[in-house]
N, C-alpha and C positions, 0 to 999 in steps of 0.2 A: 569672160572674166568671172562674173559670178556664178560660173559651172562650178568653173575649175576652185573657189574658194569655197564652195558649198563642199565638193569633194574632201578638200582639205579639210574642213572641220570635221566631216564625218567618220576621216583617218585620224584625225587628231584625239575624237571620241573614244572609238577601237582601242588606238594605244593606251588610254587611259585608262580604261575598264579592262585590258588586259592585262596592265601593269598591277592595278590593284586585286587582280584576283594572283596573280604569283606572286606578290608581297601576302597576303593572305595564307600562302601555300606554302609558302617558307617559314612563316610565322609558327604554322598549324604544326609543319614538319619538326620543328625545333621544340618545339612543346613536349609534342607526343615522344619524342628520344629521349627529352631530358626526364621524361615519366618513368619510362620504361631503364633507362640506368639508377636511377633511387630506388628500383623497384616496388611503384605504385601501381604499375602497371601492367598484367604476364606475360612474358615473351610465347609464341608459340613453339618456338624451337628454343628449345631447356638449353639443350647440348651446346648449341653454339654460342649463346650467350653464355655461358657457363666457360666457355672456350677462352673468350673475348675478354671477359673479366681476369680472368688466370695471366692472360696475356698482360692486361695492362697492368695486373698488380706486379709482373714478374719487370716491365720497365719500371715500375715507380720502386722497386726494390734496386734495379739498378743505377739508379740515379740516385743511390745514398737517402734514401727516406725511412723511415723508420713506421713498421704496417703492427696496430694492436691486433692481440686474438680476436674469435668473432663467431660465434655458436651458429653462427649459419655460413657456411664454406662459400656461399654465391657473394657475398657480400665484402666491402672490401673498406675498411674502415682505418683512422691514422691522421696523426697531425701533420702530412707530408704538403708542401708548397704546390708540390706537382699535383698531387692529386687535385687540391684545390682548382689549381690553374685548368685541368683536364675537363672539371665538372662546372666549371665556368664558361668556358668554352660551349658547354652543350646547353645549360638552359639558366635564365636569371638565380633560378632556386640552388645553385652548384654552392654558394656562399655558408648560407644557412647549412647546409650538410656538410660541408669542409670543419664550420667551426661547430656546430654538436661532436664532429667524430675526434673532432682538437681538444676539446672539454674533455668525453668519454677517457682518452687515452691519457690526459693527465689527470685522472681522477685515481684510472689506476694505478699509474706511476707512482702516482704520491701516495697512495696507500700502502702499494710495495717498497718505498725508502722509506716511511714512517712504521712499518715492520721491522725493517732492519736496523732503525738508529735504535728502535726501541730493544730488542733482542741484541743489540750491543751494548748498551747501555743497562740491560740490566746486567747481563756476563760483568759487567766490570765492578756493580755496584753491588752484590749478589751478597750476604752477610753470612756467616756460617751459620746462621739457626736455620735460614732459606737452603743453604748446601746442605744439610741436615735433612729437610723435609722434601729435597727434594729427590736424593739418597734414598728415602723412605718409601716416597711415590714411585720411584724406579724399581726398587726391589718388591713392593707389591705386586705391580704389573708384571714382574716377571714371573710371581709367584702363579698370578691370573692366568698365563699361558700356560699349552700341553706341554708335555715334556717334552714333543718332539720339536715345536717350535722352539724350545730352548736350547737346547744341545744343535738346533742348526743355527741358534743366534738371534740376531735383532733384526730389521732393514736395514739398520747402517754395518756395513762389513766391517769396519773398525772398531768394533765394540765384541771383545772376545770376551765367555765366561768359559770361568772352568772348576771344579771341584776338586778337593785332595782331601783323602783321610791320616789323620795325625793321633799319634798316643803322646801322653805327657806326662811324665812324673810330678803330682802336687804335692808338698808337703801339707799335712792337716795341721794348722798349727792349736796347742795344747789353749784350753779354755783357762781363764786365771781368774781365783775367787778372793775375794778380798773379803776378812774376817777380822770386825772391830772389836780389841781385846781393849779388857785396863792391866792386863799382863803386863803390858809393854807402858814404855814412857809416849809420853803424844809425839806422835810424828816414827816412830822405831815402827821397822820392818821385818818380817824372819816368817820365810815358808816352813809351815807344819808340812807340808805333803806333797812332796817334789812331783812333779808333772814331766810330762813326753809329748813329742809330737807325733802324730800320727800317718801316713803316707797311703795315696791312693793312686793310682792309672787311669787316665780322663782318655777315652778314646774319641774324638771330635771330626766332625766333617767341614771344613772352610773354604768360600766362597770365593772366587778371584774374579774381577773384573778388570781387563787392561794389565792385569800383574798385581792389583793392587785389595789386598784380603776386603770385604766387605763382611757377609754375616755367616757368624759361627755356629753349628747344632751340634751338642752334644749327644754323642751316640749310646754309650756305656761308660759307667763308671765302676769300677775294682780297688776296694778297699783292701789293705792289704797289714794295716796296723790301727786300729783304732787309737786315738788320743787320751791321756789318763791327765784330769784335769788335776792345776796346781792352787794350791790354797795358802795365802800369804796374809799372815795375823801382821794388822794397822795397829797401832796404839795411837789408843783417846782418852779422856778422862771422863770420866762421871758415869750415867746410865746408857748414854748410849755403848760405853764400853760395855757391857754388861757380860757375862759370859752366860745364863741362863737366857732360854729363849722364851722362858714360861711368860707370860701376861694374866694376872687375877685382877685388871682393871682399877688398882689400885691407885689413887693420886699418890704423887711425892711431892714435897714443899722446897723452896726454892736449896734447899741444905743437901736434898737428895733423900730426905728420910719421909718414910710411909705418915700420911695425916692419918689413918687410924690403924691401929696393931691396939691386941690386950694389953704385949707387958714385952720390953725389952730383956734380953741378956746380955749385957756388954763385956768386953775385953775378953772374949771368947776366942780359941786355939783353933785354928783352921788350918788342916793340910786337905793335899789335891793328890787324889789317886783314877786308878786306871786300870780295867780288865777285860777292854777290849769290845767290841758291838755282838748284840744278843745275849750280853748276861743278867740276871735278873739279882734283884736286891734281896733281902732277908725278908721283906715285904710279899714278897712275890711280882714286885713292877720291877720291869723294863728297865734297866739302866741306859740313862743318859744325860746330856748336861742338862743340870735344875734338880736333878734327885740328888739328896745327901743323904750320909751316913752319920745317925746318928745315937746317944744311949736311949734304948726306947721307955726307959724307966722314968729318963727326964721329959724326952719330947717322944710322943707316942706317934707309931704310921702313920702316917696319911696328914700329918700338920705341916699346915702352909706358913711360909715364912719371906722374911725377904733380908740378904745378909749383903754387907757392904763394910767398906773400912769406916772407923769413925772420922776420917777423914774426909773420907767417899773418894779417897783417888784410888781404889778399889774397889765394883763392884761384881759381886756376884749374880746380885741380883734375887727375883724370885725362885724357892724352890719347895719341894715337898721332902718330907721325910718316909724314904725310901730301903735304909738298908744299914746297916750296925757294922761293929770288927772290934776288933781285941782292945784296940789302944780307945777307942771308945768306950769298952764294958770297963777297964781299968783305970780310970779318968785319966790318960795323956794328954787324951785330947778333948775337943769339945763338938767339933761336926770333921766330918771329913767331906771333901766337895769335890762330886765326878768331874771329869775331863773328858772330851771324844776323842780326844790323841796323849798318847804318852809327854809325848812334850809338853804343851801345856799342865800337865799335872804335877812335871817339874819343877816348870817357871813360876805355880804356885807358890812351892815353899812351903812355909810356916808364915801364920800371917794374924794378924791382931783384928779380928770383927767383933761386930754388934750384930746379933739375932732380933729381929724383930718379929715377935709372935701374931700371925695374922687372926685368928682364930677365938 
């Protein structure tokens, strides 16, 4: 009896220490696989590993999981159940790589619909000064490109340009001068010198995007009438009426009358004549408005003056004495005062002033 139970213990031993070296082995075994699938550890053979993984990604794709991209093609990464459950299976650490590659794939996800809400969100909210600038920035960069990338397009095939040259009849329209008289009553209107418009041919090159013109270059331009500008006498009262454009820096006093002159001559006979541009006076000066004709026995050349109604809803304004005539030399009259246009030396008249002698 105590053979046979010495034997016994000493099977009972065996079993033991052989059981714990294959739970050891099993242990070791599960380890080393679950190393070598996380890839912490190199397979020898690439190819079939490489095989193997292919394999399983291509069931966890068929089992409805959803696999993220992955910069290394051995690798097999995704928020999928399966996979989890596969790599749990193999070694305790299967958890912790399930939920990093769970994390990873909604980090991207949520970057890519926070792309899109946002790229919708501005399409909707997008103001026209931003349509504006962004118009701008487009046609820039198209400008940026060679010409051959243009004429094939953009990346996007739905974005068609195209060019067309156009002629266009403009009208020039006529310049309008306005010319403050005391001719006129305040507020009275009447063109001295009727005007025209003028016509040119715009030959332009324009831009289509989608059908829709963007930007235009003008290529030549063909005048073919020049414009003759019109000049339209305002009536106002007082100096600013003035028809003389001379200025001797003269003060006027609230009346309109010079604060210093030698010596007036009042209730003096003024007509308005006219002989056209580039005639010269008796003087030898230039005719134009501010030169008067007058007797030079009375008022000698070259005396500066300043002539206006004694009311002053007439002025003349300042002038020089310039140039004589008959009804002068024979007392009719007493100044005769130029005009640049026949009309106005009309509209003068016959008219009751004050000479005021500057001099």
């Amino acid at each position: 009896m105590q053979n046979i139970r010495s034997k016994l213990c000493n099977n009972l031993q065996g079993y033991r220490k052989r059981t714990v070296v294959c739970v050891i082995g099993i242990v070791l075994a599960a380890i080393i696989l679950g190393l070598i699938n996380t890839g912490n550890i190199p397979d020898a053979k690439g190819a079939d590993k490489e095989q193997n993984l292919l394999t399983v990604a291509e069931e966890i794709r068929m089992g409805g999981d959803i696999l993220t991209a992955s910069v290394n093609p051995n690798k097999v990464t995704g928020s999928s159940s399966s996979l989890a459950t596969s790599l749990r299976n193999v070694s305790g650490q299967s958890l912790k790589v399930s939920e990093f590659a769970k994390e990873m794939s909604v980090s991207y996800l949520g970057r890519e619909n926070r792309w899109e809400q946002n790229k919708q969100t501005l399409d909707k909210e997008e103001i026209p000064a931003q349509k504006e600038l962004k118009q701008e920035l487009e046609e820039a960069e198209d400008e940026s490109q060679p010409e051959e990338r243009r004429s094939l397009g953009s990346f996007d095939d739905s974005i068609r340009r195209e060019k067309k040259i156009f002629e266009e009849e403009i009208i020039i329209e006529r310049p309008i001068e306005e010319k403050m008289t005391s001719l006129l009553k305040p507020g009275q209107r009447r063109v001295i010198q009727a005007g025209t418009d003028g016509r040119k041919t715009v030959t332009y090159q324009q831009e289509f995007v989608n059908g829709e013109p963007r930007k235009k270059k003008i290529l030549s331009e063909e005048i073919h009438q020049e414009p003759v500008k019109e000049v339209v006498m305002v009536g106002v009262s007082g100096y600013q009426g003035a028809i003389s454009p001379l200025d001797f820096s003269v003060e006027l006093d609230e009346s309109g009358v010079p604060t210093h002159y030698s010596k007036v001559l009042t209730n003096q006979t003024a007509t308005g004549y006219n002989v056209g541009r580039g005639a010269w006076g008796a003087s030898g000066q230039t005719l134009s408005a501010g030169y008067v004709a007058v007797h030079p026995g009375e008022i000698p050349y070259g005396t500066k003056m300043y002539i206006t109604s004694p009311d002053n809803s007439f002025v003349y304004g300042f002038a020089i004495a310039a140039d004589t005539g008959i009804g002068l030399l024979g007392d009719v009259i007493d100044v005769d005062l130029y005009y640049d246009t026949y009309l106005e030396s009309c509209l003068n008249g016959k008219r009751n002033v004050n000479i005021y002698i500057l001099d």
